[in-house]
N, C-alpha and C positions, 0 to 999 in steps of 0.2 A: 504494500500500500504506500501511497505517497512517493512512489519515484514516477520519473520524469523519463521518459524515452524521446531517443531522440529522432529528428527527420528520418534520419537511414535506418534506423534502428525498428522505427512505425513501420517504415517502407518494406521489412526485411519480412516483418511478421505480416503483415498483409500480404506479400508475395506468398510464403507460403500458407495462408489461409485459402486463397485462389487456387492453389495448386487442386487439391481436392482429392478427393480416394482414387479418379480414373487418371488421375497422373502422378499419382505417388512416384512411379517408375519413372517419368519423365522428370519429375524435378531433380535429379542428379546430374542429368544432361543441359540443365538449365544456368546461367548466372545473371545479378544484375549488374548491372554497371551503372555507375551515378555520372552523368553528366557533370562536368565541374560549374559552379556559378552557376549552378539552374537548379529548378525541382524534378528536371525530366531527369527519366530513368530509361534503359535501355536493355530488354532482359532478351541474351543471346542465347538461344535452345540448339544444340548440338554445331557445327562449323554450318549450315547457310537458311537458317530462320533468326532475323533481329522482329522484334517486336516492342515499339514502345506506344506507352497507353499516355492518354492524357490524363492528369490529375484525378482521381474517385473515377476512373473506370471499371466497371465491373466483367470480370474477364474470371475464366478457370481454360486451365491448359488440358488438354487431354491427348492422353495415347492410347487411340483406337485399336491395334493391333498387340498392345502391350509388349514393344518391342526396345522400351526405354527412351523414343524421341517422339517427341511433340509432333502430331500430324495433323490434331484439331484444336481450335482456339473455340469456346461458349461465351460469345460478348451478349449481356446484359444490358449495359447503358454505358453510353458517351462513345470516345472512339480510343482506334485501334491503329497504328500504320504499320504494313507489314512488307518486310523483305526479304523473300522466301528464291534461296540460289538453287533454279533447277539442276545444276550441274553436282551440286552436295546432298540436296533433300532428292531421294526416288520416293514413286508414288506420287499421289495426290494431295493437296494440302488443303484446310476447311475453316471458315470460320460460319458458325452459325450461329443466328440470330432468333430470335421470336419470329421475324418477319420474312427471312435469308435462310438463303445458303449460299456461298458467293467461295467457288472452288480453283484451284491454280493447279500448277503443276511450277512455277519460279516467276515469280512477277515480284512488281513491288506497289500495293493497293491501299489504301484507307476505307475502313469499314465505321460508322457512326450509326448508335441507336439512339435515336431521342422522341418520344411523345408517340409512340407506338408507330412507326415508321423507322426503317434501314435506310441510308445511303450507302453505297458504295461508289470509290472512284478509282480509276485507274492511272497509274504513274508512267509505270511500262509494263508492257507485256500485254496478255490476257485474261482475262479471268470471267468464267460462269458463274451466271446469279440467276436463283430461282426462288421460288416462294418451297418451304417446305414441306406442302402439301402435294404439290405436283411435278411433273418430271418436265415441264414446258419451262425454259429458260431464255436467256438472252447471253450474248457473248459481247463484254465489254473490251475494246482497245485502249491508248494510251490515251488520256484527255476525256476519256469517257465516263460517264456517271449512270446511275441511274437508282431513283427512290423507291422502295418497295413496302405496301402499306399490307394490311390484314387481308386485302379484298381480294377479290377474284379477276381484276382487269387486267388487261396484256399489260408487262412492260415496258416501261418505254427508256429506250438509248438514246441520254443527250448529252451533248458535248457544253462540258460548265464552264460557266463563264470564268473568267481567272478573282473576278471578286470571290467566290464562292470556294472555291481552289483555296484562294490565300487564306481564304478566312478559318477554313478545316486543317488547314497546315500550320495556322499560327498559334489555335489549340493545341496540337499536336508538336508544338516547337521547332518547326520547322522553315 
C-alpha cells in the first residue's frame, strides 16, 4: 500500500495484463521498448512485428497456433500501428476488432476502434478487411482507408485525405 509506481513500471504491468492466457507463450517472444522523451512505447514480438498503441489502448496479443509468436493482435478501443516484415513473420497476421478483421501477410497499417466503428488505413502494402460475420471483404492498398460499422452495407475503399492520415498518426506518435 502506498507506493508509487512509476511510468514504465505502470507500463510494464499493463503490458502484461494484455498479454492474456492465449499469449502466455507469446509474451517471451515479446519486448517493450520506451521511446526516449515521449510516453510512446514500442513492443517488438519476435524479429519482424513492431507494434505501438496509442496511450489507454486496449489490445491482448494472441498466438493462435500456440507456437510462441504473436500472429493475432484483439484491439478493443483506440488505435494500433502495425509493422508486420513478411520476409520474418510466415503465415498470416490479424488484428481483430468488434467490427474487423483486417488480415496481412507484411505491411505496415493502423487499425483504430472508436464509438463502435473500425478504421483501418494502409501505409504500405496490403491488407484485407472484412466484417467478422462474413467472408465478403475488400483489399486495401497504400493510402487507402476504409470505416467498418456493425451493419450489413458493402465496404467502401477510400483514399484519406492527408488531414485525417496526420491526424491518426499524431495519436499514434508518428
Amino acid at each position: 500500500m502506498g507506493r508509487t509506481i512509476g511510468r514504465f513500471g505502470l507500463a510494464l504491468a499493463a503490458f502484461f495484463c494484455i498479454i492474456g492466457s492465449q499469449g502466455a507463450q507469446a509474451q517471451s517472444q515479446c519486448s517493450l521498448q520506451q521511446v526516449g522523451g515521449t510516453s510512446r512505447q514500442i513492443l517488438h514480438c519476435g524479429d519482424g512485428i513492431a507494434i505501438t498503441a496509442e496511450a489507454g489502448a486496449r489490445y491482448q496479443l494472441i498466438d493462435r497456433n500456440r507456437d510462441g509468436r504473436v500472429d493475432k493482435v484483439s484491439l478493443r478501443g483506440k488505435a494500433i500501428l502495425l509493422d508486420v516484415d513478411s520476409a520474418k513473420v510466415s503465415g498470416e497476421f490479424q488484428v481483430v476488432t468488434p467490427q474487423a478483421i483486417a488480415g496481412v501477410r507484411g505491411t505496415r497499417w493502423a487499425v483504430d476502434v472508436q464509438a463502435g466503428k473500425t478504421s483501418v488505413l494502409v501505409l504500405r502494402g496490403r491488407v484485407s478487411v472484412s466484417r467478422p460475420n462474413t467472408s465478403a471483404g475488400v483489399m486495401l492498398g497504400q493510402g487507402q482507408g476504409v470505416d467498418v460499422d456493425g451493419g450489413t452495407s458493402p465496404l467502401v475503399v477510400k483514399r484519406w485525405p492527408q488531414a485525417r492520415v496526420s491526424a491518426l498518426m499524431t495519436r499514434l506518435g508518428q
